[in-house]
C-alpha positions in Angstrom: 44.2 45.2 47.4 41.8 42.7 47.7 41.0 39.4 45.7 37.9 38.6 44.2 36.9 35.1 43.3 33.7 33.4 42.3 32.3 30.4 44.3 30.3 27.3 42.8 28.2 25.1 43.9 28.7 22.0 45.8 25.7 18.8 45.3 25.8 15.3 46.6 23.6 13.4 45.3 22.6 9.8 47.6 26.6 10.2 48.1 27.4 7.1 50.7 30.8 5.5 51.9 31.3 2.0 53.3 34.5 0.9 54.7 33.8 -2.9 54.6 31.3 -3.5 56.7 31.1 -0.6 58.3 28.9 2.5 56.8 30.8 5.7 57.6 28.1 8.2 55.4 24.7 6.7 54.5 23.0 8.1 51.7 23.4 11.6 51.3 21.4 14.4 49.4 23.3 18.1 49.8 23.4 21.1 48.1 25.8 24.0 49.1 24.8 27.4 46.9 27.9 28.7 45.6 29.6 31.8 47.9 27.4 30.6 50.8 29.9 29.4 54.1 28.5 25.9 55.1 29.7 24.5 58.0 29.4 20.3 58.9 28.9 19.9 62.7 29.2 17.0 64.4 31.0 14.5 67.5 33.9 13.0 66.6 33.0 10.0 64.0 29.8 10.8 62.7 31.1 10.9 59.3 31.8 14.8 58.5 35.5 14.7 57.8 34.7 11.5 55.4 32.1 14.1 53.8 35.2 16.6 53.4 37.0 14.0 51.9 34.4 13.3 49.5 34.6 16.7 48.0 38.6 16.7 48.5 38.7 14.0 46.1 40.8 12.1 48.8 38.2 9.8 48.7 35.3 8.6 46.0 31.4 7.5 47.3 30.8 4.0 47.2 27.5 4.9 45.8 26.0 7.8 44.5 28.0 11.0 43.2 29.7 14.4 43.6 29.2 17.2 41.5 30.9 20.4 41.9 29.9 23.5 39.3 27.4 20.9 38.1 30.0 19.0 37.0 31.2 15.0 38.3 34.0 14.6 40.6 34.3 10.9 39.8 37.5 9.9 39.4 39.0 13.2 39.6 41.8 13.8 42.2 42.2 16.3 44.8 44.7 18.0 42.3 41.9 18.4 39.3 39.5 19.9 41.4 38.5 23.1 42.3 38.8 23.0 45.8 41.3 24.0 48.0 41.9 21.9 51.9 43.0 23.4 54.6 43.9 20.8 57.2 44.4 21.5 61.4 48.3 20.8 60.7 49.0 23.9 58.8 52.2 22.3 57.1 53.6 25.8 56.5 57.2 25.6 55.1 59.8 26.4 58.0 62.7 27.2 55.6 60.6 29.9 53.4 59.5 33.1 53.6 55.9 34.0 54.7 55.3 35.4 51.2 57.5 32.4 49.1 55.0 29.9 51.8 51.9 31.9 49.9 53.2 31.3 46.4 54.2 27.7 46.4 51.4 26.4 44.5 52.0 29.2 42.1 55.9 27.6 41.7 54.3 24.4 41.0 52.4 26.0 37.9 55.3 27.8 36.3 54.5 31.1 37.1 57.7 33.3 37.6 59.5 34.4 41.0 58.4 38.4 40.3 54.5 37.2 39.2 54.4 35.1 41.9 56.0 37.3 44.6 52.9 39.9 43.1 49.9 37.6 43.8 51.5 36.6 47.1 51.4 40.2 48.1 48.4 40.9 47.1 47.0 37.3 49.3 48.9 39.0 51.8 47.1 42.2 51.6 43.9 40.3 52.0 44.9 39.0 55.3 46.5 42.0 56.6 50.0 40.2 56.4 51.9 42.4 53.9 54.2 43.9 56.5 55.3 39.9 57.4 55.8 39.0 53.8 59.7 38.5 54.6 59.6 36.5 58.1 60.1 32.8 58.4 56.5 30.8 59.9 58.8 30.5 63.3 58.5 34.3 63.9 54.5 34.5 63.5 51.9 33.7 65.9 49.6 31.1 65.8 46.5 33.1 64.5 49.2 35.1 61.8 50.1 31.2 60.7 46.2 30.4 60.4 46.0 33.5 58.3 49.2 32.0 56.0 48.2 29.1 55.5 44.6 30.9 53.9 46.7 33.2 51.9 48.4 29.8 50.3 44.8 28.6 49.9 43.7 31.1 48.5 46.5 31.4 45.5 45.2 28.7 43.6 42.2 30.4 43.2 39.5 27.7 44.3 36.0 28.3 43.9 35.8 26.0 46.9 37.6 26.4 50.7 37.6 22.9 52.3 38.6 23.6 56.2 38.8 21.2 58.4 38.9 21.7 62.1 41.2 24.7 61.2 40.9 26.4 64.6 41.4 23.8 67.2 44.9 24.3 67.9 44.5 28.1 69.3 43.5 29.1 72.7 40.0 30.7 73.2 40.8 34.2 72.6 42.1 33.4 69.5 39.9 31.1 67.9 36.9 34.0 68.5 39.7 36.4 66.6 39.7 33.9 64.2 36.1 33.4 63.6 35.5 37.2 62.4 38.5 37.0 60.1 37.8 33.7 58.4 34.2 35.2 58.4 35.3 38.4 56.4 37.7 36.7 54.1 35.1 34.6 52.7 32.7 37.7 52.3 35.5 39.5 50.6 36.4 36.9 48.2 33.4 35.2 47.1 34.6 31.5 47.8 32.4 28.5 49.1 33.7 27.8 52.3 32.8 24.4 53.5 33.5 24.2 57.5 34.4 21.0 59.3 33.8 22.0 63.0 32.8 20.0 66.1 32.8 23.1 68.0 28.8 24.7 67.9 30.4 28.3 68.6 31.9 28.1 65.4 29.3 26.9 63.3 27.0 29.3 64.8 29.3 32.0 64.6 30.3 32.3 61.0 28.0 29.8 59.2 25.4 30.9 56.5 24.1 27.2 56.9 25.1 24.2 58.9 24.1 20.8 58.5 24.7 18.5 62.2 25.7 15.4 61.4 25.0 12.3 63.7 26.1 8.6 62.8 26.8 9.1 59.2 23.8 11.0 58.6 22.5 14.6 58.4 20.1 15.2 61.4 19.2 18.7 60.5 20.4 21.6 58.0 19.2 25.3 59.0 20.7 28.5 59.2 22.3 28.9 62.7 18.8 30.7 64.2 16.9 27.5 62.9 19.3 24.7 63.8 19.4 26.5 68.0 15.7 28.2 67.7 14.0 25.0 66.1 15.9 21.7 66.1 14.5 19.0 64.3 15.8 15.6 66.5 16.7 15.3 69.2 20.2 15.0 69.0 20.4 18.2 67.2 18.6 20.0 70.2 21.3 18.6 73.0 24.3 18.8 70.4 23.7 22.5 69.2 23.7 24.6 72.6 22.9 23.4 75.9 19.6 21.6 76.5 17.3 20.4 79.5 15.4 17.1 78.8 13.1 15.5 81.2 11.1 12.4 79.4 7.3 12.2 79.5 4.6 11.3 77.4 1.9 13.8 75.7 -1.3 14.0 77.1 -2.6 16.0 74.9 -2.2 18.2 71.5 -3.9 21.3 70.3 -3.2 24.4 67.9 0.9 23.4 67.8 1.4 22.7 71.7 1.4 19.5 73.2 0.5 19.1 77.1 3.6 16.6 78.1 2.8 14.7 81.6 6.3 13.9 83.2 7.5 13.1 86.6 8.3 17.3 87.2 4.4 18.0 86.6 2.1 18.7 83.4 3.7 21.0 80.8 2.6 22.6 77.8 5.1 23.5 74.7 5.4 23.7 71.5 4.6 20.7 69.6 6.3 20.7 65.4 6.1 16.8 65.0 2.1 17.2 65.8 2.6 14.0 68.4 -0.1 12.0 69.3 -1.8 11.6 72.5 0.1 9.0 74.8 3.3 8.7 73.0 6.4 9.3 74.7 8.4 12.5 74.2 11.1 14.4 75.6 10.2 17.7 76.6 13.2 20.1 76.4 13.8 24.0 77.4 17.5 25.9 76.8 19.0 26.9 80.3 18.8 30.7 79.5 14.8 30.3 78.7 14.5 29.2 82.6 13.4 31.9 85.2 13.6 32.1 88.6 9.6 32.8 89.8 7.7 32.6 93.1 3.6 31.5 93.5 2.6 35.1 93.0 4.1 35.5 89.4 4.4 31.7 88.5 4.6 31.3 84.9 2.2 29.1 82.6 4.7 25.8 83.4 6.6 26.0 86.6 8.2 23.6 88.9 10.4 23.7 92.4 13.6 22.3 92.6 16.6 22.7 94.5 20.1 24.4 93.7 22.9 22.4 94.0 25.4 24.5 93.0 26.1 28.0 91.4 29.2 28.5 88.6 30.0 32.0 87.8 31.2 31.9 84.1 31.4 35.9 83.4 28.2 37.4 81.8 26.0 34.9 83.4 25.7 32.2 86.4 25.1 28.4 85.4 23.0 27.3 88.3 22.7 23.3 88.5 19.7 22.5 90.6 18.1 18.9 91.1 13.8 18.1 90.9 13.3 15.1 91.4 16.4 13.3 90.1 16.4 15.5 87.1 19.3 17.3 86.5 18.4 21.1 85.3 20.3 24.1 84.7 19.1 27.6 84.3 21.9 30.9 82.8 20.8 34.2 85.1 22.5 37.4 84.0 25.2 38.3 86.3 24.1 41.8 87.2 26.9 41.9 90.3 26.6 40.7 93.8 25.6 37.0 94.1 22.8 35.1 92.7 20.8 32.4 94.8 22.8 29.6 95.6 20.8 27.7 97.8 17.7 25.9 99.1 14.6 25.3 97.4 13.4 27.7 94.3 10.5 27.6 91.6 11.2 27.3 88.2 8.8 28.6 85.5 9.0 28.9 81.6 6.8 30.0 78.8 5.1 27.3 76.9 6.5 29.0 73.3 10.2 28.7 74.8 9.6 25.2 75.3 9.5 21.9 72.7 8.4 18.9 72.4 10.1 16.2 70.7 9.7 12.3 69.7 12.5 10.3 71.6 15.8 9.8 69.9 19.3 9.8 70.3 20.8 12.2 72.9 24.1 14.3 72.5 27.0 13.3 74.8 29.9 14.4 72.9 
């Protein structure tokens, strides 16, 4: 049986919190459409799990306000709202039952052992965990714990799932498991999920829309095509997805490309922020849009440089080459056999798989 709830939406409005001196969120307009999964992306610190705690009611806004289902969170407590939090410590109960684990909050609000023991069964259901509904939390697997502590979530009824970091705990295999199921449970019942995630596979995976977060403010919100296809900053190009940067200064703008002069040669690329002639930029191009070329088939913009080292990582080769003390890699398919791994290549890419951006803060996290 499955369980259908109805999400609401979520709206800051110029929501900012100060600790002291220190400004944790600046300012912050947001609107999350009810059902949609959002996910906050960010390095450690830049303010999204204060954002989670915002709409938690954990914490208030020093300024500005909170509105869930158009209504004011001031003042309310995390108890009074109609959210739900999910934290990366499950906190399952050791000494209950999987299904008595699902129905505590239903304990809590008087219902009776055989009305609770139904809607816990029926959670269960929803997570494919009816056949567990007697084991203690010691005898499931990680991912079967994840899907508990959901289920528990979920009894409540919130019109709003707060995660937060929920996967980071379980190895890689499982976390990708993870990230269709959480995916399909949201789908199935209806509930705004808000994500807190500094892991870009995840956000990209499951999210409707993700906002990337940098320093207490919102760099960029997109769907996951706009946020990797079309970043907006710089940090949200080298945060979201790997990223070559190589610094220059445009030459030159017409009909949405820039020509960029920098010390690897004259490129043309796509130009959004219209930049004008003889400011500095950073001219960037995603590993997998390099191609290896030779001075027959050279493409618009291409370069020589020389590999330093090749990593197999499965489906493709990283190759790390050096051009003139730039750093660059390039992702080839890994068709079998072994790619090129040494001396001098040429590097070309098209102009439209290129961008252009002012110069701001870089991703290091």
């Amino acid at each position: 049986m499955s369980v259908t709830t109805v999400g609401t939406e979520i709206q800051l409005e110029r929501a900012a919190v100060r600790f002291g001196a220190f400004q944790a969120v600046h300012p912050t307009d947001l609107r999350i459409g009810a059902g949609e999964f959002f996910s906050i992306l960010g390095p450690s610190g830049c303010g999204k799990t204060t954002l989670l705690r915002l709409l938690s009611g954990f914490l208030d806004p020093t300024e500005g306000d909170v509105r869930i289902g158009g209504r004011s969170m001031l003042g309310i407590g995390p108890s009074d709202r109609p959210t739900a939090l999910i934290f990366q410590n499950l906190a399952l109960f050791p000494l209950m039952t999987i299904w008595e684990n699902v129905a505590f909050g239903l304990e809590m609000r008087g219902w009776t052992r055989a009305r609770r023991r139904e809607r816990a069964m029926d959670l269960l259901a929803t997570v494919a965990l009816s056949d567990h509904a007697e084991k203690m939390p010691a005898q499931l697997s990680g991912g079967q714990k994840q899907r508990v502590a959901i289920a528990r979530a979920l009894a409540v009824e919130p019109s709003v799932l707060l995660l937060d970091e929920p996967l980071s705990a379980l190895d890689l295999k499982l976390r990708q498991h993870m990230r269709a199921e959480l995916k399909q449970i949201q789908a199935r019942t209806g509930i705004t999920f808000v994500y807190i995630t500094h892991d870009q596979g995840e956000a990209l995976t499951m999210s409707d829309r993700i906002a990337v977060m940098n320093a207490g403010r919102i760099a960029q919100i997109g769907t996951p095509d706009e946020v990797y296809d079309h970043p907006d900053t710089a940090f949200a190009a080298t945060f979201v997805g790997e990223m070559n940067v190589i610094p220059g200064r445009v030459g030159g703008a017409a009909d949405g490309f820039a020509r960029v002069e920098t010390p690897l040669g004259s490129f043309r690329a796509r130009d959004p922020k219209g930049l004008s002639v003889g400011s500095e930029a950073l001219l960037m191009v995603r590993p997998e849009r390099l191609r290896l070329v030779d001075s027959a088939n050279a493409a618009e913009n291409s370069f020589p440089a020389a590999v330093v080292r090749r990593d197999l990582e499965g489906a493709y080769s990283t190759l790390t080459l050096s051009a003139k003390d730039c750093s660059i890699s390039v992702h080839l398919p890994h068709q079998g056999g072994v790619d090129r791994t040494e001396g001098q290549v040429l590097l070309g890419f098209n102009s439209a798989d290129a961008l252009v951006l002012p110069q701001g803060d870089l991703a290091h996290d």
